[in-house]
C-alpha positions in Angstrom: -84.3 83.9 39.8 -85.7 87.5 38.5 -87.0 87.3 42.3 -83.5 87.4 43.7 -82.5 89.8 41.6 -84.3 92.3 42.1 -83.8 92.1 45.6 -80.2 92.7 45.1 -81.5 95.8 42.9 -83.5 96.6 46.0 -80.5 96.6 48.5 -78.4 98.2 46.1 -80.6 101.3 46.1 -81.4 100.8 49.8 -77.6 101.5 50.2 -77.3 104.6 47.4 -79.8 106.0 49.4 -78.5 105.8 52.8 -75.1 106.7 51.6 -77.2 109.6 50.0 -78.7 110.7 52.9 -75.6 110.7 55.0 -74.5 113.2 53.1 -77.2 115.5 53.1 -77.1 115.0 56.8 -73.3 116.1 57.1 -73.8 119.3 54.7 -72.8 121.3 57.9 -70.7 119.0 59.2 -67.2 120.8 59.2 -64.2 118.7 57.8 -67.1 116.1 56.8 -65.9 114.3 53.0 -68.4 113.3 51.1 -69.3 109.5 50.2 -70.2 108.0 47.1 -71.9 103.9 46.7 -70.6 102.1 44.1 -71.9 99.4 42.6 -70.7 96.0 40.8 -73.5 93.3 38.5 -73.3 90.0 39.9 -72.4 87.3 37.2 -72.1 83.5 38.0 -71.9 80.9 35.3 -70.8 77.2 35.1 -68.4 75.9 32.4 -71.4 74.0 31.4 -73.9 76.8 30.9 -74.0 79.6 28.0 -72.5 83.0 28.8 -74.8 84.2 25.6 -77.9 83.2 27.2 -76.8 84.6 30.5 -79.0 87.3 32.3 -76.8 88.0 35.3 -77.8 87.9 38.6 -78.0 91.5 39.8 -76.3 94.3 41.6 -73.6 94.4 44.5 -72.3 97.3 46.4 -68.7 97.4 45.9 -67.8 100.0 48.2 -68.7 103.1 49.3 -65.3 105.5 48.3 -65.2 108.4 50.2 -64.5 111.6 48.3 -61.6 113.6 50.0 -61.4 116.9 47.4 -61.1 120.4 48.8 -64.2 121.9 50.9 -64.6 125.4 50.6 -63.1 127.6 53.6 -65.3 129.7 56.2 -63.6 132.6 57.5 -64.0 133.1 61.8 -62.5 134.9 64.9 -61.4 132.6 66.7 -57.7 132.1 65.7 -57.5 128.5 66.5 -59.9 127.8 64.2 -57.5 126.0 61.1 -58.5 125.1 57.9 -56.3 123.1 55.1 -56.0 123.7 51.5 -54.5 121.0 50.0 -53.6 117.5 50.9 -52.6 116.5 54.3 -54.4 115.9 57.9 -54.3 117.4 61.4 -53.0 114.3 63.9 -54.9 113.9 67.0 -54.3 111.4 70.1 -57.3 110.5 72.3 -54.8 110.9 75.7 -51.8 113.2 76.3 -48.6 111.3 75.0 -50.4 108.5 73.6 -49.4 107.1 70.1 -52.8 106.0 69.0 -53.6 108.9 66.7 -56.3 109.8 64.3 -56.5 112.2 61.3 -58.7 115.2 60.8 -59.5 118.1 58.9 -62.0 119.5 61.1 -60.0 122.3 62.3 -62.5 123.6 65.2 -59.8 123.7 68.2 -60.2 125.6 71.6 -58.3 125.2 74.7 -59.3 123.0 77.6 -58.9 123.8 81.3 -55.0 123.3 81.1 -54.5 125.1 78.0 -54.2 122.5 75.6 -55.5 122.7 71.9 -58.1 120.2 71.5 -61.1 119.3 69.4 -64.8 118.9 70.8 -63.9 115.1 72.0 -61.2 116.1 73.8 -58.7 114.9 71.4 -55.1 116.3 71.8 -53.9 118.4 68.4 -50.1 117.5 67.8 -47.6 119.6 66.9 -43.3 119.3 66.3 -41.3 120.9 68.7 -39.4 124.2 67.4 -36.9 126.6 68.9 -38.7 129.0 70.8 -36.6 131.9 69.2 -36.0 131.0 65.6 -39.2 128.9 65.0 -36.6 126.3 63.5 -38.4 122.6 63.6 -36.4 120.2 65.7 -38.5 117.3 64.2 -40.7 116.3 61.7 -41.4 112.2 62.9 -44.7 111.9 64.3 -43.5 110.0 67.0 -41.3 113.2 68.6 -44.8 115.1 68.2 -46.2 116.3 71.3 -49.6 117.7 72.6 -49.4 121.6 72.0 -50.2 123.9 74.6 -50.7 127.5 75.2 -48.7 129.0 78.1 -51.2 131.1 80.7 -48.1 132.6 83.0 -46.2 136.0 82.5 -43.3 136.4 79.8 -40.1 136.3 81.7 -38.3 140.2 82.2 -35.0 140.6 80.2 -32.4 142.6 81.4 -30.7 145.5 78.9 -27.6 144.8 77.4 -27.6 146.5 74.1 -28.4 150.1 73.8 -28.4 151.8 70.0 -28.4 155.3 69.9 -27.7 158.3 67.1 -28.0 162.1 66.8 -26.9 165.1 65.0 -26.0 167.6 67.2 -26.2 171.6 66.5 -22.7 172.3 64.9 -24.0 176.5 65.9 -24.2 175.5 69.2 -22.0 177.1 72.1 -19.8 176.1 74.7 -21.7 176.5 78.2 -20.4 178.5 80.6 -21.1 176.9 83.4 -19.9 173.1 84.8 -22.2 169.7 83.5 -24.9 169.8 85.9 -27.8 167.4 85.0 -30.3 169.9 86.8 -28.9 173.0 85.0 -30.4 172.9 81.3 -27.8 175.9 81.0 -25.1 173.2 81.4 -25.6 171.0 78.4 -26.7 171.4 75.2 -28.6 168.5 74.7 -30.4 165.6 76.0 -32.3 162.4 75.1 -32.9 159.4 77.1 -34.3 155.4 77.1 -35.9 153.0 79.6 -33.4 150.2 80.5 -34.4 147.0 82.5 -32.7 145.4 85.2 -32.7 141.6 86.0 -36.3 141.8 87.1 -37.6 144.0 84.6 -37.9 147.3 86.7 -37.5 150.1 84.2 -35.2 152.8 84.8 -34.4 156.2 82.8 -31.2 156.1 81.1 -30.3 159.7 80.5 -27.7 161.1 77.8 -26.6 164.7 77.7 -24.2 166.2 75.0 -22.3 169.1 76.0 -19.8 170.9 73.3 -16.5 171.4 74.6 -14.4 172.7 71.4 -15.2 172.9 67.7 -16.1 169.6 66.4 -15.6 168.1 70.1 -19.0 167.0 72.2 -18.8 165.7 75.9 -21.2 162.9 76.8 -22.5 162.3 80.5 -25.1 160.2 81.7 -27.6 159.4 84.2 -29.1 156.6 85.5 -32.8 157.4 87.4 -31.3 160.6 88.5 -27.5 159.6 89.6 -24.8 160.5 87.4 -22.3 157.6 86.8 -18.9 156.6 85.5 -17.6 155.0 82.2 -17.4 151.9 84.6 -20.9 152.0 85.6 -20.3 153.3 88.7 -21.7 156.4 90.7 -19.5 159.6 89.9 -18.7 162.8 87.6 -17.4 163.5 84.5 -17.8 162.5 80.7 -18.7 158.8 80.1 -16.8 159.7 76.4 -15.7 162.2 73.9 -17.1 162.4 70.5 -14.9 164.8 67.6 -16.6 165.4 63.8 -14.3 166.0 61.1 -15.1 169.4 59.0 -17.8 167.4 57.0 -20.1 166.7 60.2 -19.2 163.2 60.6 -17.5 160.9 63.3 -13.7 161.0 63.3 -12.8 159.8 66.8 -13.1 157.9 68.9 -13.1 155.4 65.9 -10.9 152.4 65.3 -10.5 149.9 62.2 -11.7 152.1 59.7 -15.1 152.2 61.0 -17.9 154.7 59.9 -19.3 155.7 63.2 -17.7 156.1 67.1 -16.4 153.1 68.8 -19.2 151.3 71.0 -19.0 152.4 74.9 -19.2 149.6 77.2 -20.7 150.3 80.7 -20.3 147.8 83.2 -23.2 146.2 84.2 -22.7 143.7 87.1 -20.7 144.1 90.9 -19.5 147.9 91.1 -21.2 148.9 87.6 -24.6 150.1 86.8 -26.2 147.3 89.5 -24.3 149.4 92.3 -27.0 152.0 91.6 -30.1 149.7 92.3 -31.7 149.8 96.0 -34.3 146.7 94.4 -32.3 143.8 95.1 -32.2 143.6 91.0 -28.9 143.3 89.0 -27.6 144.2 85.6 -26.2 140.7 85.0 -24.2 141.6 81.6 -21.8 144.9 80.6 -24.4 147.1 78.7 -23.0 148.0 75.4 -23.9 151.7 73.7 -23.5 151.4 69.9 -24.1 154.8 68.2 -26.2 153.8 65.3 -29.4 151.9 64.6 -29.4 148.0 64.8 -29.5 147.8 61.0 -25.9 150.0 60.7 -27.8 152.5 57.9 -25.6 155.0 56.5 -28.2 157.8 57.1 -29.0 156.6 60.5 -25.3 157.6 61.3 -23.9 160.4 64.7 -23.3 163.5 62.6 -22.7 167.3 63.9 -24.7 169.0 61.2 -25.8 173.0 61.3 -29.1 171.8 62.1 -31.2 171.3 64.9 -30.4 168.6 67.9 -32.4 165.0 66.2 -32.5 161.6 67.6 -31.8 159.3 64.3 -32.4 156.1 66.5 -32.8 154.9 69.9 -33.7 151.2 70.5 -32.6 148.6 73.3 -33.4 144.6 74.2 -34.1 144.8 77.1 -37.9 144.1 78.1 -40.4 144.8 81.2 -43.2 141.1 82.6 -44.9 140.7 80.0 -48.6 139.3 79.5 -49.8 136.9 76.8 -51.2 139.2 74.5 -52.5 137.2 71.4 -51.7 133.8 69.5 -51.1 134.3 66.1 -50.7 130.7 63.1 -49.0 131.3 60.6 -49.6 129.3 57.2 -46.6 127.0 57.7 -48.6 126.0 61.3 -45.8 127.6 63.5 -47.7 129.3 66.7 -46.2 132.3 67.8 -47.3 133.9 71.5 -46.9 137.9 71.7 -46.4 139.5 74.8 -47.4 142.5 76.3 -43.6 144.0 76.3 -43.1 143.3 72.6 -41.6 139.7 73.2 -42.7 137.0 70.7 -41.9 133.1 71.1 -42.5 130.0 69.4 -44.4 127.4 71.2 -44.9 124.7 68.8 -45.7 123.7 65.0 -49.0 122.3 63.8 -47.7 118.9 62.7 -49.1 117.4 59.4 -49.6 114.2 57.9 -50.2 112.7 54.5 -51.4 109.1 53.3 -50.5 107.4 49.7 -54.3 106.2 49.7 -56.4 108.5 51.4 -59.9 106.8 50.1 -58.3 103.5 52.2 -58.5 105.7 55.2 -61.5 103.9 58.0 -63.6 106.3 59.4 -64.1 106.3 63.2 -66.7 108.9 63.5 -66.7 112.7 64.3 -65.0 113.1 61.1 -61.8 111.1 61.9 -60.4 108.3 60.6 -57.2 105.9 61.4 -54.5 104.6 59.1 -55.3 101.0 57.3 -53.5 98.5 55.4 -54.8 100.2 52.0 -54.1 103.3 53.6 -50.2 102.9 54.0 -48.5 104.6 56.5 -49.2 108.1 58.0 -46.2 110.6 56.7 -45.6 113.2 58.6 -43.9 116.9 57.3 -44.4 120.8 58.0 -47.2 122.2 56.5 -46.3 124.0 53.0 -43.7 121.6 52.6 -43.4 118.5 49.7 -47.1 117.7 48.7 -48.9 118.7 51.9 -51.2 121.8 52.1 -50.9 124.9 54.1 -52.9 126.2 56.6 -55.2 128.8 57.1 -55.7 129.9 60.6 -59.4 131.8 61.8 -61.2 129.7 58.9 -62.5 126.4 58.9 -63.0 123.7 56.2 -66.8 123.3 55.2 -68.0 120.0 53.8 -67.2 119.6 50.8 -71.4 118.0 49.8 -72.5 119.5 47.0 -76.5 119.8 47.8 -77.7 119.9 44.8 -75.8 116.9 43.4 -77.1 114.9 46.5 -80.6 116.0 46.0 -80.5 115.0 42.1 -79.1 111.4 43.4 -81.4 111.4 45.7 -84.1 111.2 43.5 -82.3 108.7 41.5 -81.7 106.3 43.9 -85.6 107.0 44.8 -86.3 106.3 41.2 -84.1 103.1 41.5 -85.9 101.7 44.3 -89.3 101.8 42.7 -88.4 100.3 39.8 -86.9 97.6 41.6 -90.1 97.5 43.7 -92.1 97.2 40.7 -89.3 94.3 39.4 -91.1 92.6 42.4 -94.4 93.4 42.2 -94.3 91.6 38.6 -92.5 88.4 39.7 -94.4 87.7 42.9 -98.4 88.7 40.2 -96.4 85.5 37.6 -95.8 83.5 40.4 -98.9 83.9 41.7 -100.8 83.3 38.4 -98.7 80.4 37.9 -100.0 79.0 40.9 -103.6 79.7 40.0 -103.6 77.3 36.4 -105.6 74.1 37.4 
């Protein structure tokens, strides 16, 4: 019997070493969890036998639990390189669209010839879809998820139609003498001018030129790559608008509904407007509207006609230029924004994230992954930040989360364990053997 025993001693250090030694061998392992043998005695008795002179029967390996508690975090350059702190898992599928997922946090992606974010296998990251302009999730199920990818082609052009501009004009100035001319500087007073963008995101100079007419009363005419044009958008002379301050320097007309500033100017864009001008084959598909303040409305910000030199307060418009993908950027609630070379940002996706009730009931499939199992329960998917699930760190990766030390102090205890075990042996098979040598 003591023979047995200790052979179940034997195997049950056998496997604290192996599980040991796995874990030394994953120290560098990124995402790798570390593993722990436990162990159980082995006790058998009959209703016939006495549990007071019972010895026991040895060891058993229970299981070996695998310990899923934070890893310290590696910082990188690589921006697709995502690290977790907290609970939750990245979701992976083996082939795009396929529902057969695993779980990570190995968080070493890059992108494969067709721009999709994968691991080293090959294994497709999933993300919820989100509105490209809000970042607003559509979805949180796992089963809407979809294989993220990084777009490689140009950002789209978008033509102007918002313009926001303010000034203070000289109240010292003087009337000119002479008719508007836009080549006569002796003609106007002042000028300022912005880049607008047609329908395919050719830029052309928007020119504004303030000429004083009366006390308190500014003319405003403007030019469009060199040809003056209309209120209606159209090619032609004379004032787009008239702006008149009050005796304090600020707007008084043209202003309706008890407004603060001068009524927006709406120039038409399409047919006979602003597109007439074009020789590109390009359109201004909407009215272009000129609001004379800052997108924000601040008070400061506002047209004024102080005794002070001309000033631009603001000039700003939407329209934008082809732009090229310029950087990724993750933020910690997983949303992946694209930036463009024209200023242009969208949302292509969110990291999708997934929790289990019982982690340590998770099966490992190798390459640090694991699938769901009965003791598991079921995957539950969320946003990252939200509920209990982590956030995520984006350029940084998870490291494994073996403490060498600790495995080198059990290693020698399991070592220990063996020997003695060994030894167990040794003395059993020298009293069986004397036994056998009494004549």
């Amino acid at each position: 019997m003591s023979f047995n025993i200790a052979l179940t001693g034997l195997a049950a250090a056998q496997k604290d070493l192996d599980v040991t030694a796995n874990n030394i061998a994953n120290v560098n392992t990124t995402g790798f969890k570390e593993s722990r043998a436990e162990f159980a005695d082995v006790y058998a008795a009959s209703v016939f036998s006495s549990a007071k002179t019972k010895a026991g029967d040895g060891a058993q390996t229970t299981m070996v639990a695998q310990q899923f508690h934070q890893g310290s975090l590696k910082f990188t350059q690589n921006s697709l390189d995502l690290a977790i702190t907290g609970d939750g898992y990245f979701a992976m599928s083996e082939e795009f669209g396929s529902q057969d997922y695993t779980y990570t946090r190995a968080g070493a992606f890059k992108l494969n010839k067709d721009n999709f974010i994968v691991d080293a296998q090959g294994n497709f990251l999933q993300g919820f879809p989100v509105d490209p302009s809000t970042g607003d999730t559509t979805s949180v199920s796992l089963s809407t998820s979809t294989a993220l990818q990084i777009p490689d082609a140009s950002g789209s052009p978008r033509a102007t139609s918002t313009i926001y501009n303010s000034f203070n004009v000289d109240s010292r100035e003087q009337t000119p003498s002479i008719p508007f001319d836009p080549t006569q500087s002796a003609s106007y007073n002042s000028s300022t001018s912005t880049t607008v963008y047609d329908s395919l995101g050719e830029p052309h100079v928007m020119q504004l030129f303030f000429r004083k007419s009366a006390a308190n009363t500014w003319q405003v005419f403007g030019t469009m790559d060199g040809t003056q044009f209309t209120p209606g958008g159209a090619a032609g002379t004379g004032p787009i608008t008239t702006f008149t301050f009050n005796a304090s320097g600020l707007p008084s007309a043209p202003i309706t509904g008890g407004g603060t500033t001068f009524d927006p100017l709406t120039l038409t864009g399409p047919g006979a407007g602003l597109t007439s001008l074009l020789t590109n084959g390009a359109t201004f598909p909407n009215d272009i509207t000129m609001n004379w303040r800052d997108e924000a409305n601040t008070t400061n910000k506002l047209p004024t006609q102080y005794a002070s030199r001309f000033e631009v307060k603001a000039l700003e418009q939407d329209g934008a230029t082809v732009g090229r993908l310029s950087s990724i950027d993750i933020g910690s609630d997983g949303k992946i924004i694209a930036a463009y070379s024209n200023g242009d940002s969208t949302y292509l996706g969110q990291v999708a994230m997934v929790r289990f009730s019982n982690s340590q009931g998770l099966s490992p499939v190798g390459n640090t992954a694991w699938k769901k199992s009965l003791t598991s329960g079921e995957p539950i998917a969320g946003e990252p930040g939200s509920g209990t699930l982590g956030s995520i760190n984006s350029s940084s990766l998870e490291q494994s989360n073996v403490n060498l030390t600790n495995e080198l102090v059990d290693l020698i205890s399991a070592q220990r364990n063996f020997q003695a075990n060994s030894r167990a042996l040794e003395v059993n098979s020298t009293l069986q053997q004397n036994i056998l040598q009494i004549r």
